[in-house]
C-alpha positions in Angstrom: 1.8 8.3 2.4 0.7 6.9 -1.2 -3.1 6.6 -1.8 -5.7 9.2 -1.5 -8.7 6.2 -1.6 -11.9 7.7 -0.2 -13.0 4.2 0.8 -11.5 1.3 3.0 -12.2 -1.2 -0.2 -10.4 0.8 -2.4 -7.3 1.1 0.4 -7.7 -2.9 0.6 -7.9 -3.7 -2.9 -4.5 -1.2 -3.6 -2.6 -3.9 -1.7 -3.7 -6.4 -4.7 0.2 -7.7 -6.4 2.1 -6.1 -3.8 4.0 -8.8 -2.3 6.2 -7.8 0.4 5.5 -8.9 3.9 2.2 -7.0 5.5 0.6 -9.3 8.4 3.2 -10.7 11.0 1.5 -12.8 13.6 2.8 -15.5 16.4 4.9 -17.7 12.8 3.0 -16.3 10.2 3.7 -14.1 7.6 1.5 -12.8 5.2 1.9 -10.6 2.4 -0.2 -7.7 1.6 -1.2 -9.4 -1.5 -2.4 -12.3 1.0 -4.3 -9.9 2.9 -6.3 -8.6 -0.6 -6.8 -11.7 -1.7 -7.8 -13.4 1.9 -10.6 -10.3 1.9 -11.7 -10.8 -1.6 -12.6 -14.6 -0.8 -14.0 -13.7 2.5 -16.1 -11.1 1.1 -17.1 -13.3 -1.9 -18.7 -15.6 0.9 -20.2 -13.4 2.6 -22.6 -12.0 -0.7 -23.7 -15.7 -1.0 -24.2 -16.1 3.3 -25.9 -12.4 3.8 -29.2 -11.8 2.5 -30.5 -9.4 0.0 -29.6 -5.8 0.6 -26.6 -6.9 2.9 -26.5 -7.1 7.1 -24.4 -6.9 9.5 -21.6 -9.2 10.4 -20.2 -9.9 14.3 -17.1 -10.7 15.1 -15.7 -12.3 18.3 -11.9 -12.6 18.0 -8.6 -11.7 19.6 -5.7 -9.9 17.4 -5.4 -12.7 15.1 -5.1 -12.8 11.2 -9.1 -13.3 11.1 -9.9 -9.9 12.5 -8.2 -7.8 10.2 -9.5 -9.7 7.0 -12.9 -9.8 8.3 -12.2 -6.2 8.6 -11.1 -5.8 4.8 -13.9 -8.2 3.8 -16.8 -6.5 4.9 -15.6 -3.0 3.4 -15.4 -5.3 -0.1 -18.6 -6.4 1.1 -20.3 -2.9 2.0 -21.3 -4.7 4.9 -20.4 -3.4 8.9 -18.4 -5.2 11.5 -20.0 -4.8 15.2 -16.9 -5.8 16.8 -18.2 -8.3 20.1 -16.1 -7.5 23.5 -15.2 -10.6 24.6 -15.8 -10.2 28.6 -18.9 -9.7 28.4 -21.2 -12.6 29.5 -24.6 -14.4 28.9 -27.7 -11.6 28.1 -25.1 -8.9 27.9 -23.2 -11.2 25.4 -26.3 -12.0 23.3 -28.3 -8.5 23.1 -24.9 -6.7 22.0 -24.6 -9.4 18.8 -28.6 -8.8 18.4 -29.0 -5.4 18.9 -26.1 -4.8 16.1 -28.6 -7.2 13.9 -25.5 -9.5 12.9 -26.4 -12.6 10.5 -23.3 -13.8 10.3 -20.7 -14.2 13.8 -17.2 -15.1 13.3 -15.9 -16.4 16.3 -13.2 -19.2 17.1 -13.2 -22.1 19.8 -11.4 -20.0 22.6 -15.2 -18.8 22.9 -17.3 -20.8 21.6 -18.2 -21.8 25.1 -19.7 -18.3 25.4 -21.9 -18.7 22.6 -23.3 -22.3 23.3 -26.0 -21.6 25.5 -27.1 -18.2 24.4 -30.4 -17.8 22.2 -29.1 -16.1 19.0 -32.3 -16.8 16.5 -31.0 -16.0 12.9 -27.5 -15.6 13.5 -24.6 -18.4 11.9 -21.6 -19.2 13.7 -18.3 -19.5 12.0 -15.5 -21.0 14.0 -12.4 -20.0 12.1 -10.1 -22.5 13.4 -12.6 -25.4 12.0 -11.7 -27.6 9.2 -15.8 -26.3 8.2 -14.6 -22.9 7.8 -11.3 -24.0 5.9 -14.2 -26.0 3.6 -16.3 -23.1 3.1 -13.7 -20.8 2.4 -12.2 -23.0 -0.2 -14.6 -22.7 -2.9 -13.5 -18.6 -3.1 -10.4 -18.9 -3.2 -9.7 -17.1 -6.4 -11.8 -14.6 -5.7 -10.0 -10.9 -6.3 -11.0 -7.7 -4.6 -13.5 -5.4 -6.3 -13.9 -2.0 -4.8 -16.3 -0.2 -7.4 -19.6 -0.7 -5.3 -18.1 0.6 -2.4 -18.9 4.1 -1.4 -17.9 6.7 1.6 -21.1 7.1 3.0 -21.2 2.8 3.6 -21.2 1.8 7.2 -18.0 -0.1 8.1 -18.0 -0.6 12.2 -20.2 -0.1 14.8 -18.0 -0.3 17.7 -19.4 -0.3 21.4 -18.6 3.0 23.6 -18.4 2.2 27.8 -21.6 1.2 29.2 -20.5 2.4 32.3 -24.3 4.8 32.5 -26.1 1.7 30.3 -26.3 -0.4 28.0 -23.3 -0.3 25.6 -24.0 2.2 22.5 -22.5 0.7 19.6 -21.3 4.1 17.3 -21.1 4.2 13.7 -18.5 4.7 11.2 -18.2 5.3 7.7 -15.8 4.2 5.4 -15.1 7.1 4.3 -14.3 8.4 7.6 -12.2 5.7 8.5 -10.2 5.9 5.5 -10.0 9.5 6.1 -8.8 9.1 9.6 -6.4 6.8 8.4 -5.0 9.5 6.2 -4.8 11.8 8.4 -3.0 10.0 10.9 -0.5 9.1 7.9 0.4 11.7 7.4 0.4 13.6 10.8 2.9 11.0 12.3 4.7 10.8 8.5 4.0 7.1 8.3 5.4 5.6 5.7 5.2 1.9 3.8 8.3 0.5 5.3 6.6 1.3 8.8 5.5 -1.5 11.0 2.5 -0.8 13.3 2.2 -3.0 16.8 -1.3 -3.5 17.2 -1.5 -4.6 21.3 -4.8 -3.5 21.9 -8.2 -4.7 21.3 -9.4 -4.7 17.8 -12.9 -4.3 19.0 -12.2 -1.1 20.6 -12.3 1.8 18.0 -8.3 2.9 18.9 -6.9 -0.4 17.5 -8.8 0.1 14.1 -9.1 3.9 13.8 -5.5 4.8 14.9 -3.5 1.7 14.7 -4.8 -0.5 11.1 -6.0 2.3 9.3 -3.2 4.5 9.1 -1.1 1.4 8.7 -3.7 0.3 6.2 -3.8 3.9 4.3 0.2 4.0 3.8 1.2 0.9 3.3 2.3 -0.2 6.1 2.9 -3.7 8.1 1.0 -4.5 10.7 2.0 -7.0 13.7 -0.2 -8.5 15.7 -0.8 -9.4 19.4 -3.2 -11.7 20.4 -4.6 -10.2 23.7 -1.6 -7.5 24.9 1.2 -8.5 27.3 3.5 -6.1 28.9 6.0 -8.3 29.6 5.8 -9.4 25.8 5.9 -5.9 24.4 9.4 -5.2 23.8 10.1 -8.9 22.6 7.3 -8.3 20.5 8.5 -4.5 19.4 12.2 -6.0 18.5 10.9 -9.4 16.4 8.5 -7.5 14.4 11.1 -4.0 13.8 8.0 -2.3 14.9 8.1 1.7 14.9 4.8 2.7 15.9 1.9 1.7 18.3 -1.6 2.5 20.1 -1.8 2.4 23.9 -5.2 3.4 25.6 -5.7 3.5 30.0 -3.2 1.3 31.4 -1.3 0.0 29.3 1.7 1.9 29.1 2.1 2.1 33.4 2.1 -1.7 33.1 4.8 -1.7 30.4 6.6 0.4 32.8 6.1 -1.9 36.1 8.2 -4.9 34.0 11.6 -5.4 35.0 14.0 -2.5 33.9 16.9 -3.1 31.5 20.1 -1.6 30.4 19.1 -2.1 26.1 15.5 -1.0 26.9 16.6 1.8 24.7 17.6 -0.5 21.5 14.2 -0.8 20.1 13.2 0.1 16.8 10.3 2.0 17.9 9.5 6.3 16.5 6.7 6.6 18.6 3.4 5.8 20.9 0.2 7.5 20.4 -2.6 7.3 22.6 -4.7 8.2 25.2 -4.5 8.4 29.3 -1.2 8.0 30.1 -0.5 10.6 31.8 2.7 13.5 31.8 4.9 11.3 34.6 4.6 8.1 32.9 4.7 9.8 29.2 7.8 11.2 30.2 9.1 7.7 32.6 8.5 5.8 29.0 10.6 8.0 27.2 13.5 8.1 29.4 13.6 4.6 29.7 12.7 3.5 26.2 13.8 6.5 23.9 9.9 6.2 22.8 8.3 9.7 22.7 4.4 9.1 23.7 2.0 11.8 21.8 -1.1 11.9 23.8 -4.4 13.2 21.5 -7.4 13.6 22.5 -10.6 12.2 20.3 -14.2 11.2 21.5 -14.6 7.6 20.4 -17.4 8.7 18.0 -15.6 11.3 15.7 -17.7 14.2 16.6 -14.2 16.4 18.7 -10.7 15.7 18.5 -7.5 18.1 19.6 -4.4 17.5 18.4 -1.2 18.3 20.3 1.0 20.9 18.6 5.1 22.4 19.7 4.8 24.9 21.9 1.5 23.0 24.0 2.0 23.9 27.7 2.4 21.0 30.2 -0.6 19.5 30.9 -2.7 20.9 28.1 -4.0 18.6 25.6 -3.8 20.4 22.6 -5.2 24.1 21.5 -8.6 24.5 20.4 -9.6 23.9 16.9 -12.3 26.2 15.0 -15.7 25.2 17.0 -14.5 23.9 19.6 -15.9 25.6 22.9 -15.9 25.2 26.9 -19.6 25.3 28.0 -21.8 25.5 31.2 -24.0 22.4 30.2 -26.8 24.1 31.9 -27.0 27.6 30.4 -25.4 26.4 27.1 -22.7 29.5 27.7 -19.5 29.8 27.1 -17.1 29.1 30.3 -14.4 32.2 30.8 -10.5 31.5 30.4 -9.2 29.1 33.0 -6.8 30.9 35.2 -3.1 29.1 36.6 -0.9 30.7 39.4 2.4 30.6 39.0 2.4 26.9 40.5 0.2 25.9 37.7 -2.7 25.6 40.2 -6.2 26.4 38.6 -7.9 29.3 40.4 -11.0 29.5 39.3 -11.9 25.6 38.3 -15.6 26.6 39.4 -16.1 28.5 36.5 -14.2 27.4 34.2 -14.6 23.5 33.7 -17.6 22.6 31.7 -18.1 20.1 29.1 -16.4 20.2 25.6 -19.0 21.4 22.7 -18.2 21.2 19.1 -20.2 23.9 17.5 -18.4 23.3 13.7 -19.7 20.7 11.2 -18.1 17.1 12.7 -18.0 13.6 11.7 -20.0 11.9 14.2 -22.8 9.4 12.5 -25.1 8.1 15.3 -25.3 5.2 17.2 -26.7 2.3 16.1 -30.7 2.0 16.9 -30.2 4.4 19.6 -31.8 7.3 18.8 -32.0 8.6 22.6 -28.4 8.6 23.1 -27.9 10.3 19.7 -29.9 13.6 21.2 -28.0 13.5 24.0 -25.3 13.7 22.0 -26.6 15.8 19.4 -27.7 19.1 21.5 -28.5 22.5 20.1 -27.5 21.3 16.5 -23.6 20.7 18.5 -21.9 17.4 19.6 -21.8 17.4 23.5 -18.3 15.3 24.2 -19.6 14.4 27.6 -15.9 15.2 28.6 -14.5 18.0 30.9 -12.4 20.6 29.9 -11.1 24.1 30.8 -9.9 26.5 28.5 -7.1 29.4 28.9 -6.5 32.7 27.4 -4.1 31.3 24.5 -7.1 28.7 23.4 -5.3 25.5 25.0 -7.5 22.9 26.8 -7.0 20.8 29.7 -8.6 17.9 30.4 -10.6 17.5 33.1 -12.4 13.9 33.8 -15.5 12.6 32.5 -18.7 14.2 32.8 -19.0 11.2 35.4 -16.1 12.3 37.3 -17.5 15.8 38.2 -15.7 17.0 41.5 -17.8 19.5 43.4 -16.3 20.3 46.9 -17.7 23.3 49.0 -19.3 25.0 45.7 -16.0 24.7 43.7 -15.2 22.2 40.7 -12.6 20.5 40.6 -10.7 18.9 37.8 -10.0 14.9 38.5 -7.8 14.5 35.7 -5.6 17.3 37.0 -5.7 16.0 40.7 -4.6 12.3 39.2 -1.1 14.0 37.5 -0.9 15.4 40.9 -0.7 12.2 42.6 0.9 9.9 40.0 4.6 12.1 40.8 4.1 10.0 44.8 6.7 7.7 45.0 4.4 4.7 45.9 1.9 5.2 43.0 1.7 2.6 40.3 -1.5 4.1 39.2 -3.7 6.4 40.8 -7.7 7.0 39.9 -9.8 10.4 41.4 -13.3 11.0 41.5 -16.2 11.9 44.1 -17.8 10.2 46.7 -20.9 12.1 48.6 -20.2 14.5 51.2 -22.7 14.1 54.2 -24.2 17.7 53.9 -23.7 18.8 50.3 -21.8 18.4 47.1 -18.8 15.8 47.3 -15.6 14.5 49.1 -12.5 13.4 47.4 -11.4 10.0 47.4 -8.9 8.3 45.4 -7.8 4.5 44.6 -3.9 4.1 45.0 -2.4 1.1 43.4 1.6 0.6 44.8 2.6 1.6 48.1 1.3 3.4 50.7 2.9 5.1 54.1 0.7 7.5 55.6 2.8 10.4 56.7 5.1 10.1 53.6 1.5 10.6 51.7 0.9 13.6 53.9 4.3 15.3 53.3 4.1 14.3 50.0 1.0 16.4 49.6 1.9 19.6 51.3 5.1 20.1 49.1 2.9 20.0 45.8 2.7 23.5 45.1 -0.1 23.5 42.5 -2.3 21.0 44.7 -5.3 23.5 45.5 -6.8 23.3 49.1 -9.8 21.7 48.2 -8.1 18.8 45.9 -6.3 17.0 48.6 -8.1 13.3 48.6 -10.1 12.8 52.0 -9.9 8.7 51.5 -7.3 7.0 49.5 -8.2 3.6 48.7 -4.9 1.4 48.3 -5.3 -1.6 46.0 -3.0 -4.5 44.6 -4.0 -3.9 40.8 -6.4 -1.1 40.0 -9.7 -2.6 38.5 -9.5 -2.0 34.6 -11.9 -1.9 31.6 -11.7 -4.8 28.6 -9.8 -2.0 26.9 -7.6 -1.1 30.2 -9.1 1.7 30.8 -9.6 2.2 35.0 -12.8 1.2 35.9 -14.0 4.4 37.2 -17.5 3.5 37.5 -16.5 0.5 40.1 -14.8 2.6 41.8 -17.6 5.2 42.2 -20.2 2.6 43.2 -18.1 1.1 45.8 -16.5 4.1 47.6 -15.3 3.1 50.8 -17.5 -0.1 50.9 -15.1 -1.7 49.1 -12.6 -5.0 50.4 -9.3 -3.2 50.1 -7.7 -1.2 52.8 -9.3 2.7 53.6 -7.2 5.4 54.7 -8.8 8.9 55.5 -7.8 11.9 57.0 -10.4 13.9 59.3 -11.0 17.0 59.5 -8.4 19.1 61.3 -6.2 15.8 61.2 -2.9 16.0 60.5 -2.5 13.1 58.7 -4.3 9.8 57.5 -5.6 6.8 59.2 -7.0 3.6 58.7 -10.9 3.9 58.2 -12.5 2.2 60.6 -16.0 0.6 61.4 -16.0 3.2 64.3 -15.1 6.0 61.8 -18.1 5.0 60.0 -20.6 5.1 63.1 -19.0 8.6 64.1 -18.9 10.4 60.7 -21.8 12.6 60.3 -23.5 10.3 58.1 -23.3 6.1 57.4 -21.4 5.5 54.3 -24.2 4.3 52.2 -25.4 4.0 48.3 -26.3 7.2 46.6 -26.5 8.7 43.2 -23.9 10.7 41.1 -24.8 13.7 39.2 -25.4 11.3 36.1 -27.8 9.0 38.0 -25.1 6.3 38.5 -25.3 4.7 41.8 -22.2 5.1 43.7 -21.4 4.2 47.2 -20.6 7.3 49.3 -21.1 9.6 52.2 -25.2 10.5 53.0 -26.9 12.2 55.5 -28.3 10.2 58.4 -32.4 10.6 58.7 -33.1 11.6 62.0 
């Protein structure tokens, strides 16, 4: 780890005369001199194309060469990058590039077609695979970085969170904190400049940039790049480049692990993963078959909690609780007691114990963009409400337990979906397994989860009853058994489809009824006889979800 820069220009411009390769992408090679010198031109345009006072820039790319110097340009520039998701369509498409007030959108002709009939008043297109762009870059050419304007408190990205409960949020970040988060992660993983970093995921999701380019960018470091991730590219891609560390996020790493095993798996170059979501079975699956250990952290997407994993962290536990950070009842703002484990590792007393993650210290977090209602909600009591689930035990380590979303309520006890998902993922048949609640017919909820892999119903059942920290009240009532478990842009699981659809949904239903032994298909009969039709309801959060609800009579 070399620089102590406060700002992502002054990280950028240190690259200036350092000529060693930097960029590997598909054939090309750049230098980190290239890269410095590609950003000063790009932000030399950009002060003659932005108006007075700056704006913001969007940009609408996959992993190529363009992103990243778009990137450096606009912390040159002191201007902010709303990075545009790429799956989302028509209105959607248009008010996330509006509401982030870009002037400028940098896009290339792989989606164009997206753009052509959308009503973007004041906003100019760049296609940067167009002999126009190559023109209007020319003339900057010589351009060199200058990082002197450049200050910590300048806004660099405004990246969108899930708008899974509304519209996307688009969160702000400094450059200051993403160079210190850079730094940090430098020097937490000891990353050095003859690292390479794989960047796979999406650069418009905040884990590519923020845990992937920046500590890359802060050290020294290469970076490779993929253009949209492909598992069945990723070791190719892992041995070509001599990459030695990489970002996963959701599903990547279980679809890494469903390609075709080999006996050199284990001649990589790779030190290590880090990431989120992958779970303990497939964490440890990945290391046994690639020599790869994964480090799973925990961070809210906006800066404002993060828990780092330390030796000595129990299994399951994400990390112990830093100064602030606190387990709370979100409705009487107090302070959850210990979580309790028996010797099985079951949680005894999830009721009490889960509650939402509150950092009470001093934090990071700097808004959302033009939101100023979702910034309260995150901003409570003078705190930063994570919206995540957590327990807490005596020795100050926390567990994670689901999304605020993915609250489990069955017969007056909470349960932790995160912790029932590690349960399942050691079945046999489970590629990938997903928790969370559908209605129960009198009160509170019902278990249900989506199953992707195999499925043989009393080898699910005897599965279940020799798990010995599988609580009573956590075995799934309906397992929903999919080919490929519906992800996110970012492949994350698509929780919130799987909550609106509950068992209205066109893959195969199997439930087990009360006082069953075991499970069966779910029938259209089942649904007449159950106490109530299986109809649309709402979640705790006001998200409609499809589910169990009581029959007017």
């Amino acid at each position: 780890m070399e620089s102590k820069a406060c700002t992502v220009a002054e990280l950028v411009a240190g690259r200036w005369g350092d000529h060693r390769p930097g960029l590997w992408f598909e054939e090309r090679t750049l230098t980190h001199h290239d890269v410095a010198a590609g950003a000063a031109a790009r932000a030399a345009l950009l002060a003659d194309l932005l108006p007075p006072g700056g704006a913001n820039i969007g940009v609408l790319l996959d992993n190529t060469p363009e992103y990243p110097l778009w990137l450096s340009a606009a912390a040159l520039a002191r201007t902010a990058v709303a990075g545009i998701n790429p799956t989302r369509r028509g209105p959607e498409l248009a008010r996330d590039i509006l509401h982030t007030e870009c002037r400028v959108l940098i896009a290339d002709r792989t989606y164009d077609p997206l753009l052509a009939d959308l009503e973007l008043p004041g906003v100019r297109k760049l296609l940067t695979d167009s002999e126009e762009y190559e023109a209007l870059l020319a003339p900057y050419a010589g351009a060199r970085p200058d990082p002197s304007r450049a200050t910590p408190r300048d806004r660099l990205l405004l990246y969108f969170t899930s708008g899974s409960t509304g519209a996307p949020k688009a969160a702000i970040c400094s450059q200051g904190r993403l160079a210190a988060a850079g730094r940090s992660l430098a020097d937490q993983f000891g990353v050095g400049a003859d690292d390479v970093h794989y960047v796979c995921m999406p650069m418009f999701h905040g884990n590519a940039v923020i845990a992937d380019w920046a500590p890359a960018l802060a050290a020294g470091a290469g970076v490779a790049l993929r253009r949209r991730f492909s598992a069945s590219g990723f070791l190719g891609d892992v041995r070509r480049y001599g990459a030695t560390y990489f970002t996963y996020v959701g599903r990547a790493v279980q679809y890494v692990l469903a390609t075709e095993e080999r006996a050199d798996d284990r001649n990589n170059p790779l030190r290590m993963g880090f990431g989120t979501e992958a779970g303990a079975v497939d964490a440890a699956a990945f290391e046994r078959r690639f020599g790869v250990r994964l480090v799973e952290g925990y961070g809210s997407s906006e800066g404002g909690a993060a828990v780092q994993w330390s030796p000595g962290t129990p299994a399951g536990a994400v990390g112990r609780a830093g100064p602030g950070l606190v387990v709370l009842d979100p409705e009487t703002r107090a302070e959850c007691p210990a979580a309790v484990f028996d010797a099985a590792g079951r949680l005894l007393n999830g009721d009490e114990a889960i509650g939402e993650l509150v950092n009470r210290a001093p934090n990071p977090f700097e808004g959302y963009w033009r939101n100023p209602e979702a910034e309260q909600e995150r901003r409570r009591d003078g705190w930063y409400w994570t919206g995540d689930l957590f327990c807490r035990d005596a020795d100050g380590f926390l567990y994670f337990a689901g999304r605020a979303d993915d609250r489990i309520r069955v017969d007056g006890e909470n349960l932790a979906a995160a912790m029932i998902e590690n349960i399942l993922a050691r079945y046999e048949g489970a590629g990938a397994v997903a928790v969370y609640a559908v209605p129960d017919p009198v009160t509170g909820d019902q278990v249900m989860a989506a199953l992707a892999g195999s499925f043989e119903a009393s080898g699910f059942t005897a599965f279940l009853s020799a798990q010995p920290d599988l609580g009573t009240k956590m075995a799934p009532r309906f397992v929903r058994v999919v080919d490929r478990m519906p992800v996110t842009a970012t492949n994350k699981i698509h929780r919130a489809q799987l909550r609106r659809e509950g068992v209205h949904c066109p893959d195969p239903v199997w439930w087990r009824p009360p006082g069953e032994p075991t499970y069966r298909p779910l029938t259209q009969a089942d649904l007449h006889n159950i106490e109530g039709p299986l109809a649309p309801t709402r979640g705790p959060s006001g998200v409609r979800r499809q589910g169990l609800e009581p029959r007017t009579r």
